[in-house]
N, C-alpha and C positions, 0 to 999 in steps of 0.2 A: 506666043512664048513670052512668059518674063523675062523683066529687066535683067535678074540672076540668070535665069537660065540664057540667057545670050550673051551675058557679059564674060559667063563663066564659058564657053565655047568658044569665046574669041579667043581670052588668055591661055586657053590651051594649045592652041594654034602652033606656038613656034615650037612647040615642044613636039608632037605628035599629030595628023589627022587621027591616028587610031584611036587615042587616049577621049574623043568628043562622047561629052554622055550629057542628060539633061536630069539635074537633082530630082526628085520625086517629093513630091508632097505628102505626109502621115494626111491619110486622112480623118482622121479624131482630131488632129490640129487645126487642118483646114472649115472644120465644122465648126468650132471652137470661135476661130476666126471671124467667121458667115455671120455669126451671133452679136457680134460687137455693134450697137446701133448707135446712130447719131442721134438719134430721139433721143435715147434713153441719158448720153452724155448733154447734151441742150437740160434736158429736165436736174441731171444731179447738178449743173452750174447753175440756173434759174434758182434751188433749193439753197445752194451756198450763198448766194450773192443776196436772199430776203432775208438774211439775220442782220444787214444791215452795215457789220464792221465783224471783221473777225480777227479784229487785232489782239496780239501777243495780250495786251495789258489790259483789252475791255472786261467787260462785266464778265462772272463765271455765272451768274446766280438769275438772270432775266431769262425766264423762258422762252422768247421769244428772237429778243438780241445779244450778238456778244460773240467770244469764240465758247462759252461758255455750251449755249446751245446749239452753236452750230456742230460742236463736236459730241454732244446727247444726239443729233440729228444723225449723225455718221455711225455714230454706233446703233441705234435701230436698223439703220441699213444691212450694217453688216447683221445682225442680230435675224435680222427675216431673211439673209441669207442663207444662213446658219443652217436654216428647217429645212432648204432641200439639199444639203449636204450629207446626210446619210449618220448625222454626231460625227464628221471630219473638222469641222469649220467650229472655232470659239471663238470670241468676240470681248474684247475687253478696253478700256480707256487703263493707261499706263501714267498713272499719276506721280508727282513729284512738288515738291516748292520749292520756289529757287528766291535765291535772298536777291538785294539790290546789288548791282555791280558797280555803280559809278559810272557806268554807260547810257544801255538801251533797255535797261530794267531797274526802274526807280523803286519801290517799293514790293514786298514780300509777293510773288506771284503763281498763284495754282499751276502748274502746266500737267497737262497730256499729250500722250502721242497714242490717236484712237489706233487699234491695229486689231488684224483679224488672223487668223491660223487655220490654214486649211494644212492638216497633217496627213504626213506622208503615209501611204499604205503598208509600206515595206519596213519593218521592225526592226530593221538590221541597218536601213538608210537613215543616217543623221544630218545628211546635206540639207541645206536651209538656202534658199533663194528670196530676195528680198525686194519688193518693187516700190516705191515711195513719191509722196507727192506732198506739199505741203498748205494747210487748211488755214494758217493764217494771212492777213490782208492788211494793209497799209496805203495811205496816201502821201501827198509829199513829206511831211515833218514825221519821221519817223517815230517820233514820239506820241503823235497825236490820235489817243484811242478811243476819243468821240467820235468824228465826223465820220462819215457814211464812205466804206472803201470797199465798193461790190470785189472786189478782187478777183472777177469774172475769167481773165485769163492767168493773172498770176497771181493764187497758182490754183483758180478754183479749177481750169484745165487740168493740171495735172492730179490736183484730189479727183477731181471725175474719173480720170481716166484708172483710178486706182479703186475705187468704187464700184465700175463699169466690169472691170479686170476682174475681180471677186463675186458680183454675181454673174458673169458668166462661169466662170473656174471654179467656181464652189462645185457645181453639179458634177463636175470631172473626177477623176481620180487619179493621181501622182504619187509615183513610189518614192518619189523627194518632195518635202516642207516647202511649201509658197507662203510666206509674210508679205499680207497689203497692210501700209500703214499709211495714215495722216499724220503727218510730223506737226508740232506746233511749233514756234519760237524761232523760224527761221527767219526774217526779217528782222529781226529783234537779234541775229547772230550764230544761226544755223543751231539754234539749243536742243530741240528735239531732237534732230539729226545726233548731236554731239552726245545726250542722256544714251539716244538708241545704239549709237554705235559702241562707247564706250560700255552699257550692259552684254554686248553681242561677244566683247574681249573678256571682259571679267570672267563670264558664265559659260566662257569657251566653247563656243554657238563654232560648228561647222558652215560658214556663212562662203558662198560658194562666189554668192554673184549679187552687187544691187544696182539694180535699174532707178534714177531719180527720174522725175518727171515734173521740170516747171516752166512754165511759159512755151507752150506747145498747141493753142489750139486757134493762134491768129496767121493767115495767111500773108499778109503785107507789113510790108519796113513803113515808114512816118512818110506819108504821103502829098501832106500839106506845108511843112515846116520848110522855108527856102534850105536847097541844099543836101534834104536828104535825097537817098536813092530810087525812092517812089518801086518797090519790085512787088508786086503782085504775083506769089508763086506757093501752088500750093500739093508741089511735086517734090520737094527736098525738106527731109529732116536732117538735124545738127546731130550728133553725136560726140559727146565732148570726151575724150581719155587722158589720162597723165599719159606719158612715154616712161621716164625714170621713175622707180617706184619712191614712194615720197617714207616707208617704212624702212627703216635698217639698211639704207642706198651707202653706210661706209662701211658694213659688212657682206655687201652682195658686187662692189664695186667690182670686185678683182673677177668675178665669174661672167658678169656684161662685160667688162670690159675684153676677158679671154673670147670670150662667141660674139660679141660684137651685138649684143641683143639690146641694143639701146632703145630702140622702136619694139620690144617686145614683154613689155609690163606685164602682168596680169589683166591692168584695167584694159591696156591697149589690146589685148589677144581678147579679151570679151566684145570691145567694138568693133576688134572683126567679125567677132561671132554674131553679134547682132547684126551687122552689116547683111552675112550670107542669109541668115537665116531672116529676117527681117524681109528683104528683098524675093525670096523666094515663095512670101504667103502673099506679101501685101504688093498687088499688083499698081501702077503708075505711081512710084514711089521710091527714089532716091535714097538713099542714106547716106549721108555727108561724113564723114570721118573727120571729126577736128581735132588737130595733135596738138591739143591746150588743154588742162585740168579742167580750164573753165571762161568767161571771159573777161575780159579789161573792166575793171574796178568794180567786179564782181563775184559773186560766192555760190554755192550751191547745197544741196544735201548729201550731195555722195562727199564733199571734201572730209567730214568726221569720220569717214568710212574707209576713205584711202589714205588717211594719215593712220589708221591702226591696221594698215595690211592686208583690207580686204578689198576686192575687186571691187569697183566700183566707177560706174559710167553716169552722164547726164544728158538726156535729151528737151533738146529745146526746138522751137520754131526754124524757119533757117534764118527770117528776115524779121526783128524786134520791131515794133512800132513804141516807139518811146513817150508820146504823146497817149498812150494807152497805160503806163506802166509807174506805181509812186507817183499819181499825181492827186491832187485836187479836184473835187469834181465841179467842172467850170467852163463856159465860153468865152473864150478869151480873141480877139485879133482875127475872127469867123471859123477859127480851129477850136472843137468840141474834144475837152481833156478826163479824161474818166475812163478806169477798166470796165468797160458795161460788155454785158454779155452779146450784144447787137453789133460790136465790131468782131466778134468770133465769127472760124470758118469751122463749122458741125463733121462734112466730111471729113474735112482735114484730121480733123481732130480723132474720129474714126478710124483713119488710116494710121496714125500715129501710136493710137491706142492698142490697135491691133498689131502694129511690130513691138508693143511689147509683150502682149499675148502670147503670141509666134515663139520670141524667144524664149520666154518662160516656161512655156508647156513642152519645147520641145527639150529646154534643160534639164527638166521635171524626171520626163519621160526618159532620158539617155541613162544610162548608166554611171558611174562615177569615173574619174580619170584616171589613163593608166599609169601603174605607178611604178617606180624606177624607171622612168624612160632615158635611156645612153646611146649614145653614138662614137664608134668606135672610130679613134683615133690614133691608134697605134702605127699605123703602117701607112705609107704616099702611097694612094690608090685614088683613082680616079672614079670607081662607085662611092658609095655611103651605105655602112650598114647600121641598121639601131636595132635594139632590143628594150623588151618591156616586161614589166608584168601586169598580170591582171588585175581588174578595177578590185578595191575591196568590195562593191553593190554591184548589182544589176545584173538582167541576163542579158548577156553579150554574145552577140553575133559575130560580130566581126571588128577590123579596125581598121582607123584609114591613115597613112601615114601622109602627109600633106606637105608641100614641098614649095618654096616661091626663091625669084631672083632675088640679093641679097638688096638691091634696092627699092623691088615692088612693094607697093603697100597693103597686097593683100594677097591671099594662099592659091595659087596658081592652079595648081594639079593636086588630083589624088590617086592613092595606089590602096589598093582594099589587098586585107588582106584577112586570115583565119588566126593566122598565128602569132607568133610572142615576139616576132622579129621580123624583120624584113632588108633585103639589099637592094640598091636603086641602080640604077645606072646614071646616074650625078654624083657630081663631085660635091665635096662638103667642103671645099673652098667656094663656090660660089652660089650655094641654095642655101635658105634657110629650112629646116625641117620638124616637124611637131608630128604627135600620135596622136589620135584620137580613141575614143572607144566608141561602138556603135551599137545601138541596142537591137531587136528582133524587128522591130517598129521601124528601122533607121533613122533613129533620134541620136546626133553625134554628141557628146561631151564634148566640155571646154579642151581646147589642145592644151596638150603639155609641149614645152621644148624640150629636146634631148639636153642631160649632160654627158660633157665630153668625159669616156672613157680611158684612162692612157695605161691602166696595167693590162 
């Protein structure tokens, strides 16, 4: 049994013995899954790491070194992936120039964000899910766009794992939009991320969910340095979320503050979602819930993404080794300082790659979320009733209405159901409650929370 599936059988415990079930696995996901090799991630890092420097401000024009080639290198990838997609899959570098700011961009500089589009089947679905990792590298001086900065885990891991993601996935088929992108410019101040997310607002993209991905494929925290915590563990992934949405938080105040949904973000209801689902493919495999945007005197690629409204999560390593990370490459004091690909952990990174997998396909695959979800509040009743409507996409089976204590950190029970509505026997003073929609496959959409009904 999985970690999910036992976890998910304890917490139902206080509630019901009757209520025990064990989730089921799609199996086109789980196939999907099987497919994701360590090889294959070891070789797209190896690939990243001989252009030598893939910093923001290197060469565009050396064939060989730069981020210039490394991001022509990203696009053949995607490009030969293209050919066994069926014309689902296009492939494009998403160019721009960005002038000097007075910062971390001294002079007039080309950027791209390579990205690839595997389109959805379904003509009628305009949901867009988004996975990202970021292709440029740096050593200590952030500014210094000579020296040699394999940039093996961070964040040639998470370009890999967005690489990796796409020729497996290409060959699939999704009735919703998967975008794999290599953002450029993030070490330089999250820029790609910020061109991406702000075109995603402009162009009013249906953007549902994105998954970032950087510094995720070393298993141990700083092992030599007096002091640190020396942890070798290569069983827990981070998952970073906001709580309060960081979008229009003094026009939505008064609606969290009425339902008390302060731990109920969008980003945060997505790292449950990866959580369960995440848990449920990728077997010896943790998912760490961190209720931080992101960490101490640090930044990411989802933050341009959750500052304009849309969901947006970050997964990282659980344990940084920092003597690995922005440095020099150099022996210093008998500690060996450099992101080389030879302190990565392959499975690991496998295993990480695949809970974004998991999620994504089974996001793919679900239907869209049900809409108008309410919970009736008119009357002191000691059940809970809610009501919904139908997804605008998908064909739907059924739906789950999901229920947890108001201080659990994660969804307890579920109650299936067929229809538009459902009553529980809990109280809606002390559960919190969301709908899901379920698709034929039992692929769940993101939960929506009810609002509170009062006419």
């Amino acid at each position: 049994m999985n970690r999910f599936a036992a976890s998910f059988l304890l917490s139902t415990l206080p509630f019901a013995l009757s209520a025990q079930s064990i989730v089921q696995r799609d199996p086109a996901i789980t196939q999907l899954v099987s497919e994701v090799s360590a090889d294959s991630l070891r070789a797209h890092v190896q690939g990243l790491v001989s252009f030598g420097t893939r910093h923001t401000l290197s060469t565009t024009t050396d064939p060989k070194r730069g981020i210039g080639a490394a991001r022509r290198w990203v696009l053949g990838k995607f490009q030969h992936y293209a050919r066994q997609s069926g014309g689902r899959l296009t492939a494009t570098i998403d160019t721009w120039t960005l002038q000097p700011d007075g910062k971390r961009v001294d002079k007039p500089t080309e950027m791209g964000n390579v990205m690839a589009t595997l389109k959805g089947t379904d003509p009628a679905d305009n949901r867009v899910f988004l996975v990202t990792g970021h292709i440029d590298s740096r050593v200590t001086n952030v500014m210094n766009r000579d020296a040699d900065a394999p940039g093996a885990n961070d964040d040639g891991s998470g370009t890999a794992a967005v690489i990796e993601l796409c020729r497996v996935m290409s060959k699939a088929k999704f009735p919703a939009t998967i975008v794999f992108v290599c953002v450029s410019g993030e070490e330089q101040s999250l820029l790609g991320a910020g061109h991406l997310a702000e075109r995603a607002k402009t162009e009013n993209w249906n953007l549902q969910a994105v998954l970032n991905n950087d510094i995720m494929g070393s298993n141990n925290s700083s092992v030599t340095t007096p002091g640190e915590t020396k942890i070798i563990d290569n069983t827990r992934l981070r998952v970073f979320s906001e709580g309060l949405p960081a979008y229009q938080l003094a026009d939505r105040a008064a609606g969290i503050r009425q339902l008390g949904s302060e731990n109920d973000g969008p980003a945060r209801q997505l790292a449950r979602y990866v959580k369960e689902v995440g848990e449920r493919y990728v077997d010896h495999l943790e998912i760490v819930m961190i209720y931080r945007n992101d960490r101490y005197l640090r930044g990411g690629d989802h933050t341009p993404f959750v500052e304009r409204g849309f969901p947006a999560v970050r997964f990282s390593e659980m344990n940084e080794n920092f003597e690995h990370q922005h440095q020099d490459l150099r022996t210093q004091d008998g500690i060996e300082y450099g992101d080389y690909t030879k302190f990565m952990d392959f499975e690991y990174l496998k295993k990480n790659t695949a809970v974004n997998l998991a999620s994504l396909a089974n996001l793919a695959k679900a239907p869209g979320t049900p809409e108008t979800v309410t919970m009736d509040v008119r009357n002191l009743t000691n059940s809970t009733a809610l009501y919904w409507q139908a997804p605008k996409t998908g064909k739907i089976k059924g739906y789950y209405v999901l229920m947890r204590e108001t201080h659990w950190p994660f969804w307890q029970k579920k109650f299936y159901t067929e229809k538009l509505g459902m009553t529980v026997p809990y109280s809606k003073d002390n559960y919190f409650f969301a709908v899901q929609a379920v698709s034929e496959d039992g692929n769940e959409s993101l939960p929506v929370l009810p609002k509170a009904n009062l006419r």
